[in-house]
N, C-alpha and C positions, 0 to 999 in steps of 0.2 A: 434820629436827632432832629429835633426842631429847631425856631432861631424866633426870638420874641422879636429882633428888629434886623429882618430878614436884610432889606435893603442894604444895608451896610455890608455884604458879601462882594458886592460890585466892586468893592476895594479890595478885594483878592486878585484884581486884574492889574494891582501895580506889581505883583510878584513879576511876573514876563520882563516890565520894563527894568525891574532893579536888576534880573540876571544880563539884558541887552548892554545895561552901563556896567557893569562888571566887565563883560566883555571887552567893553570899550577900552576900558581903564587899562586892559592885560594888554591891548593891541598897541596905545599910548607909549606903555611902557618901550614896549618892543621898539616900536618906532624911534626910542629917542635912543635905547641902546646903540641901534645901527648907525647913531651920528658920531662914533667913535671911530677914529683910522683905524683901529684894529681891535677886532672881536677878540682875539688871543688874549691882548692886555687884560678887556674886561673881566674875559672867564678867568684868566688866574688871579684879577686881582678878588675877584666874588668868590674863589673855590667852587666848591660842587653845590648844584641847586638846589634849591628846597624842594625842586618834585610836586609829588602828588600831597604834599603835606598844606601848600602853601595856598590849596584850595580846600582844606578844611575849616577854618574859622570862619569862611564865607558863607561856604553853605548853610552853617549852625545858624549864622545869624540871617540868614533867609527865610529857615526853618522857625528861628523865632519871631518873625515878620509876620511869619504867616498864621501862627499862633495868634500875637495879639490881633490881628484883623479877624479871625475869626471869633473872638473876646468881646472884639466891640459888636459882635452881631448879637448877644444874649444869648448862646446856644444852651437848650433845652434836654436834658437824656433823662431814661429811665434806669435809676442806681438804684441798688439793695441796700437800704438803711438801716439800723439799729432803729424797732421799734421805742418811742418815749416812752408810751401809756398801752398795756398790753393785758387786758383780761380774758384767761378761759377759762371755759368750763368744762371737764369731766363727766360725760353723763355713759354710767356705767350698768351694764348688765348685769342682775342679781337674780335673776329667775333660773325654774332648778334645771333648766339644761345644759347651765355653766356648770353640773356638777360634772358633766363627760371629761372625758380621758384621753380623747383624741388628739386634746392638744396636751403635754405633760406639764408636771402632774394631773393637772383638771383646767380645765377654761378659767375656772375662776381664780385661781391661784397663778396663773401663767399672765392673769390681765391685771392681777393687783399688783404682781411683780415688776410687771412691763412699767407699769403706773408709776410704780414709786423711783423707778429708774427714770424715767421721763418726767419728775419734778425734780433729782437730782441735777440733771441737767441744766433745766430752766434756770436764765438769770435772776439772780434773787429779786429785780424789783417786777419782775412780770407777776400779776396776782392769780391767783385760782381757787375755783370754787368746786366742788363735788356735787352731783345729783345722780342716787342709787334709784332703778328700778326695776319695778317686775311688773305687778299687775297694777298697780300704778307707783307712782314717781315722788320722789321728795327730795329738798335740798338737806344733803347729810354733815354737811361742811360748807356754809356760808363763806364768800370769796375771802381770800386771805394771802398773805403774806408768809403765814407761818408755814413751812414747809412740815414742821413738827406736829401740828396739828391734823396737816391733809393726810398723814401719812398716818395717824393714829385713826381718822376715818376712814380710811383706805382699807385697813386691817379689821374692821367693824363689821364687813361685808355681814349679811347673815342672808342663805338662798330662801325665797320666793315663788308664789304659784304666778305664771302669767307673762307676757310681754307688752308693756304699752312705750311702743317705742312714739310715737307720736307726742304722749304724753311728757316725758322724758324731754323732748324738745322745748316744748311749752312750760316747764316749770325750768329751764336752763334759761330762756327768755325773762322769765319773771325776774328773777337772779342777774340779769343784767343789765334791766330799766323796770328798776324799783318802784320810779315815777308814774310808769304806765298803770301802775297797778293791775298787773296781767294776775288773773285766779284761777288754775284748774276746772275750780269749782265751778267759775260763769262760763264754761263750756259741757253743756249733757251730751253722753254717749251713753253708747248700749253697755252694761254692764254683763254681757254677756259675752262671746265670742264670735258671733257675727260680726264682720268685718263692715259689712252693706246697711246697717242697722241707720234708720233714721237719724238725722245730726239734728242738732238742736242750735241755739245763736252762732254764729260766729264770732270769737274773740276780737277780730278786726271791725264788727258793727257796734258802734256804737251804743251805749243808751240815750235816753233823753236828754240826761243831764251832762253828758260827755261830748268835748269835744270828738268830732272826727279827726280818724287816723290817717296820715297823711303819709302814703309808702315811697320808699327812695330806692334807687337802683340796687339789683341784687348784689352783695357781695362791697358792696361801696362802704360800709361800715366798719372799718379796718382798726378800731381800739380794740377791739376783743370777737372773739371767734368759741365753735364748741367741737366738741371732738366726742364724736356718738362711738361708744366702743358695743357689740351686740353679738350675739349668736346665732338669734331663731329670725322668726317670724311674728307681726305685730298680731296678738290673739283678742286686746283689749284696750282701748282708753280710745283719746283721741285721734283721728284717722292722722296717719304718717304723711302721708300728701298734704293734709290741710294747715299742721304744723311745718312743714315744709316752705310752705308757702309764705306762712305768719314772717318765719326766720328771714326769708328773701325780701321779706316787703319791708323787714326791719336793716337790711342790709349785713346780717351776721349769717359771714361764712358757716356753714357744717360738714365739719370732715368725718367721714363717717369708717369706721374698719370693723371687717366681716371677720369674727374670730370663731375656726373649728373647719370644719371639712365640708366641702359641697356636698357631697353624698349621706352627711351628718353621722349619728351612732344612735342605736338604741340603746336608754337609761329608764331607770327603775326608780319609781317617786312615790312613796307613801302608797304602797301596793298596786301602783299606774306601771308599767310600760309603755314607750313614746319612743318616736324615730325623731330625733331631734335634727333639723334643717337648717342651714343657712339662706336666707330669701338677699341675695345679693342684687337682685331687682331694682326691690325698696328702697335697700342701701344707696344705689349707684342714683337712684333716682331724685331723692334728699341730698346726695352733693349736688348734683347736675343743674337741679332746681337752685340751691343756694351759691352756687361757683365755688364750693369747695370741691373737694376731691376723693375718689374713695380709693381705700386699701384692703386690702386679703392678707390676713394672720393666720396661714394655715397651721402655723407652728409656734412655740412659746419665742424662740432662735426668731425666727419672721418678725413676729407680734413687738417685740423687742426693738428691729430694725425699723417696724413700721412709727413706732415711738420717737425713732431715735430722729429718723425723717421732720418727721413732725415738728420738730422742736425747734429744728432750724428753721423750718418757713415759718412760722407763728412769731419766734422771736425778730426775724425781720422781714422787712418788707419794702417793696419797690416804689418809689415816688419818683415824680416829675422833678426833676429840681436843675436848677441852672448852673451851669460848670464853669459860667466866664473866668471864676476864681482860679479853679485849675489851670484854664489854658495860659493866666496870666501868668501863674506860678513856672508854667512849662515855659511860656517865653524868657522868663528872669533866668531860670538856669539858664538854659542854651546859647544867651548874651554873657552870663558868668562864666561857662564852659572855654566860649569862641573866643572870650578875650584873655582866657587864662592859657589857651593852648598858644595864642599870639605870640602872649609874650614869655614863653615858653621857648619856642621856637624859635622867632624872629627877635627878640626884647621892645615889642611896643605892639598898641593894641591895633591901630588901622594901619 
């Protein structure tokens, strides 16, 4: 907890003095009792004492002393908020080693399931968008509202040759700052499966005519976030690191989850055999980079969970914000309390 006007804490050092006049007040009392010939007379004419009761109103109202001085200081916490403004994006694996089986029925069927459970969830005003890939990437479901829509894309799936998880990043960025005008396109790579293959401009340099890009801290971008769901290994498109990096310097989280087995399975593709792998590396690397987070779906049951996760941290989020409201709210009860047990007790409030 911080305090925007710190100084004012020093006024917590009259709590000591109001419980010394408390004191006083209880010894006063005492003192003038004993000006009576006889204690006997007093105690029966008082009956039996209030006890330990007749120091509770006191304390509340100490406790809410020290509430409002704390109030006047601005204190400062980090709460978990109801996101206002929340867009993500789904950038989902469609290449054919989501056809394995490792995860039941198949990777692919266990991730669109997962999916369409995890928009069920989401509060209706959070928006989202879909981008399916393989050997490259496209937006298949432009961001939306309509749960009915994403869910009819969802179901579209159709498996593909290739991984360009890199790419996948970069066309979910386009998708979220329209303005940039970020293109696939004005990024050349190897079109082949060399990973090492010569790069061509980077997306973040500029042309002539373009202003330069001006990068903000990672993860500081908190209207919207992407959630990279994958299998393999990147075999093609834009390098995963470099896209990684684009996402950080734009400040959008990417959460990334590793769906299928470490040790992977061999599947059969258009007369191919392949040991299909998870590269959990990559993955942990693209959160790390961006401050998101990664997960392991070993299972549909997992994949599911890992969703269900998800949902809640996207849907809120942690901000700085000032509580003087509260404490003041906490001082009013404990004054309403102290004087209601008073006169409860004794019939009157001091």
């Amino acid at each position: 907890m911080t305090f925007i006007w710190p100084q004012f804490l020093w006024l917590l050092l009259a709590l000591p003095l109001l419980v010394l006049i408390y004191w006083w007040i209880l010894r006063r009392r005492r003192h003038t009792a004993l000006r009576y010939a006889s204690l006997s007379i007093v105690r029966e004419a008082m009956g039996k004492g209030p006890g330990w009761r007749r120091h509770i109103p006191p304390v509340l109202l100490l406790f809410a002393f020290a509430a409002m001085l704390l109030a006047s200081a601005r204190p400062m916490a980090s709460i978990a908020l109801p996101s206002q403004e929340q867009t993500i994006i789904l950038a989902m694996d469609v290449s054919g080693s989501m056809r394995a089986e490792d995860v039941q029925p198949n990777r692919l069927v266990a991730s669109q399931n997962a999916a369409k459970a995890f928009l069920a969830e989401l509060p209706r005003h959070v928006k989202v968008g879909i981008v399916a890939f393989a050997g490259t990437a496209q937006v298949v479901q432009p961001v939306t509202l309509s749960r009915e829509d994403l869910v009819t894309a969802i179901d579209k799936f159709q498996l593909q040759r290739a991984t360009a998880i890199g790419s996948a990043i970069v066309v979910s960025l386009s998708e979220l700052f329209p303005e940039q005008r970020i293109n696939l396109g004005d990024m050349t790579y190897s079109r082949n499966t060399d990973p090492f293959a010569p790069k061509g401009r980077s997306l973040d340099q500029p042309r002539a005519d373009e202003t330069p890009f001006t990068p903000v801290a990672p993860g500081s971008y908190s209207s919207a976030a992407i959630i990279l769901l994958t299998d393999g290994q990147r075999t093609t498109g834009v390098d995963t690191a470099e896209a990684a990096k684009m996402a950080a310097d734009r400040g959008v989280r990417v959460y990334t989850v590793g769906v299928g087995t470490v040790d992977g399975e061999i599947i059969g593709f258009e007369g191919w055999s392949m040991r299909v792998r998870l590269d959990e590396e990559s993955l942990k690397e693209v959160a790390t980079t961006t401050q998101g987070e990664y997960f392991y779906a070993g299972t549909a049951e997992n994949l599911k969970q890992v969703y269900e996760s998800l949902s809640t941290r996207l849907t809120v989020e942690k901000k700085e914000t000032e509580i003087a409201g509260l404490l003041a709210l906490l001082a009013s009860l404990l004054v309403m309390v102290s004087a209601g047990l008073s006169l409860l007790w004794f019939n009157r409030v001091a």
